[in-house]
N, C-alpha and C positions, 0 to 999 in steps of 0.2 A: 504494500500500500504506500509504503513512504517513495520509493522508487518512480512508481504513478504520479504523485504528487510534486515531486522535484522534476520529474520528465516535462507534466504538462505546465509548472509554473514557469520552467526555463524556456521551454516553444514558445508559451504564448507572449513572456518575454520579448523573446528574440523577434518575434513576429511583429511587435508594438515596437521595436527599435527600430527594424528594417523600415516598417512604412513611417513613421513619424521623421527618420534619419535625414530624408532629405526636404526636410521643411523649412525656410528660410528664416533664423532669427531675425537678422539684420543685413544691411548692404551699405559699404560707406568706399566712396570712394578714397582712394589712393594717388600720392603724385605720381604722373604717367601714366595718364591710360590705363591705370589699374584698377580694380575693384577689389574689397575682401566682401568675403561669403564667410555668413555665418550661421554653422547648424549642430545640433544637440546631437549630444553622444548616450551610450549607452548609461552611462553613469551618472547622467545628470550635468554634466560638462559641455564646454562650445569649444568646438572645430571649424577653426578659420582656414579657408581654402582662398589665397589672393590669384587670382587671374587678370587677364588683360580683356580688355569690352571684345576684341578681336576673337576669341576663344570661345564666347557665348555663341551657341547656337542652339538645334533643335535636338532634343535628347534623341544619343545614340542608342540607348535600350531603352525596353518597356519597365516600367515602373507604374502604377496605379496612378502615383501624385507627382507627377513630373510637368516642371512650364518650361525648364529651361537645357540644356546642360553646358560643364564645362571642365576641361583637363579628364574627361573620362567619366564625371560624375554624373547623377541627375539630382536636378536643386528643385524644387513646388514653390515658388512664389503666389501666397496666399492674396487676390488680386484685390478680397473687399479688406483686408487689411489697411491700418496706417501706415502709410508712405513718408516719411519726414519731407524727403525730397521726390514732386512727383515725376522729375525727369526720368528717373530711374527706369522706372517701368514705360516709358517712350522710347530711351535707350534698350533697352531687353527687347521688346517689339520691331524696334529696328533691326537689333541682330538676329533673329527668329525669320526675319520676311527677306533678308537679304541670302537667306539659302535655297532662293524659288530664284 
């Protein structure tokens, strides 16, 4: 029984990690054409990923919650979210449309 219960508290763990993982805490620009990306790890911690605007495109795998990706990742940019700066997301859409 305890085996059952450590099994199914770690899958569904893991399960709530994977899909929550790439959910956008934050975005702040960088000097140079940079961005950091920031997203929540399993332990309750942020995982800054910096990329270049250039490197944003259209996610290479399937993911359930995916708007963006970048350097290999997929990022979910939550859209009715607050935005501090709303260029951001005119920037993301730019680089999303300029792969047609």
């Amino acid at each position: 029984m305890s085996a059952t219960l450590v099994l199914f508290g770690g899958s569904t763990t893991g399960m709530l990690a994977w899909v929550s993982g790439t959910y956008v805490l934050g975005m702040r620009a960088l000097p140079g054409k940079k961005v950091a990306i920031d997203t929540p790890t399993l332990l309750g911690g942020v995982h800054t990923t910096e990329c270049d605007w250039s490197e944003i495109g259209r996610p290479g795998s399937y993911h359930p919650f995916s708007t963006f990706g970048a350097k290999g990742a997929v990022f979910w940019l939550d859209e009715d979210g607050t935005l501090v700066d709303p260029q951001v997301l005119q920037k993301i859409e730019a680089a999303l449309n300029r792969d047609y």
